[in-house]
C-alpha positions, 0 to 999 in steps of 0.5 A, a space after each residue: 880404315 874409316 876417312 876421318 873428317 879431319 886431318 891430324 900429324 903425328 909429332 914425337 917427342 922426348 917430353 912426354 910418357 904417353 900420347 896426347 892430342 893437342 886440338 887448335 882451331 881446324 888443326 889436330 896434333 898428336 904428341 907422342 913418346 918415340 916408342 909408340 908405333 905409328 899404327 897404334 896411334 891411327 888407332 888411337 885417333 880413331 877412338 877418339 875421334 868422336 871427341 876431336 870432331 865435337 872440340 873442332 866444332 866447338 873451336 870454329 864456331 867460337 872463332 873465325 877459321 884459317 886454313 889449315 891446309 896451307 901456311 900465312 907465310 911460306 918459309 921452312 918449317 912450314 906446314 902444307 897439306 897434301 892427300 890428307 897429311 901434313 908436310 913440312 917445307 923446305 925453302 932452298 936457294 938455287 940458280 934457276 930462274 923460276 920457282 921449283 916445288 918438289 915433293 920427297 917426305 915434304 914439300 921442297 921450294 927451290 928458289 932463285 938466288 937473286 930473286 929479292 926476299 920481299 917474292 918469295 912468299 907469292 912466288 912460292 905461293 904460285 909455285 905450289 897452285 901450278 905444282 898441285 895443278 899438274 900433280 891432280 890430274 893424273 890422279 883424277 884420270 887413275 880413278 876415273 880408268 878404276 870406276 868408269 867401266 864398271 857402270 860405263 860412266 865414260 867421261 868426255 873430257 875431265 878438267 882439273 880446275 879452280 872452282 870457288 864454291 864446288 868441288 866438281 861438276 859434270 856438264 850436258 856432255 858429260 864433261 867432268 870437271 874436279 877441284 885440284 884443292 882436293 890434292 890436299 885431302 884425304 886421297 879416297 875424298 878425291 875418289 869420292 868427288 870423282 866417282 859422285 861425278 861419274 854417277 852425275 853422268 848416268 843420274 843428273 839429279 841427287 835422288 836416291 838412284 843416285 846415291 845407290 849408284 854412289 854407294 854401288 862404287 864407294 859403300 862408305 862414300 858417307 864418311 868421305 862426304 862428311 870429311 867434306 862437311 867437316 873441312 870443306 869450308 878450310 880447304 876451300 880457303 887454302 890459297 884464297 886471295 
């Protein structure tokens, strides 16, 4: 299936006879009757994917853009992006003394019961930084053991890391560094950042040796760079200060 340049979740309802799209300033929601299978409405956004593009384009150019990747406030019901999917959280009260996310159908925050209302956003907050952190790089290091041998694009140290404007570098020492925002988009985006490093290590330009390189690993790398184009800028604000 084609990588979409934008994320959507799929709500059921009682209300409604036939499937709907609903687009909101960087937020896709599809409306749609408990019998439809799930498969076919994949199928349905991708059909319409050309209109849902131009009605997110259209809404970010006329208003100033939130994330829609991560909530204003983190409290149950709320949505968090993870590989490319929105998730619910659920906020529970617990006798640990620390912050603790875990993720089964959803985010679950499991806060300490004497921790005073007024921490419980910033704690959570801080809570899911630390949680995508550790989850990123295992990911990051499976992609790298599929592609590295093919080309002997061998990394000498892969680091997962907060980077405000980029999504990955690759130093002198062939050094791969990978933004862990890109937990929250689509997982074969966190391949394409991945593999576009690697090929940094053969080809330390952009040059069209480097994109045959890229395309040699990913063939569709393009539609994966364009859902960076689309959404970058949303995700790059998830979890701003």
């Amino acid at each position: 299936m084609t990588t979409l340049p934008f994320t959507y979740r799929i709500r059921r309802s009682l209300r409604v006879a036939n499937a709907r799209i609903v687009v909101k300033p960087g937020q896709v929601e599809i409306v749609a009757p408990l019998q439809i299978p799930e498969h076919k409405l994949h199928k349905f956004v991708q059909a319409k994917q050309q209109w849902i593009t131009q009605a997110l384009n259209k809404m970010a150019d006329s208003s100033p853009q939130q994330s829609s990747f991560v909530p204003i406030e983190y409290k149950s019901g709320a949505s968090i992006a993870y590989q490319g999917n929105v998730y619910p959280l659920t906020v529970k009260s617990s006798k640990l003394k620390r912050v603790k996310i875990e993720f089964s159908e959803g985010y679950i925050a499991h806060i300490p019961e004497t921790m005073h209302p007024d921490r419980h956003n910033p704690e959570i907050r801080e809570a899911l930084i630390r949680w995508m952190k550790k989850q990123t790089k295992p990911l990051v290091e499976q992609l790298v053991d599929i592609h590295a041998a093919k080309k002997q694009l061998f990394p000498r140290r892969i680091t997962v890391k907060t980077q405000k404007s980029r999504w990955g570098s690759c130093g002198i020492h062939n050094d791969i560094n990978i933004n862990w925002l890109l937990l929250m988009a689509p997982k074969e985006v966190l391949e394409y950042v991945v593999v576009h490093e690697l090929c940094h290590i053969r080809v330390k330009n952009h040059s069209r040796q480097f994109w045959s390189l890229v395309g040699e690993h990913i063939p569709d790398y393009q539609s994966r760079r364009l859902w960076l184009k689309m959404q970058g800028r949303g995700l790059m604000m998830a979890f701003s200060d």
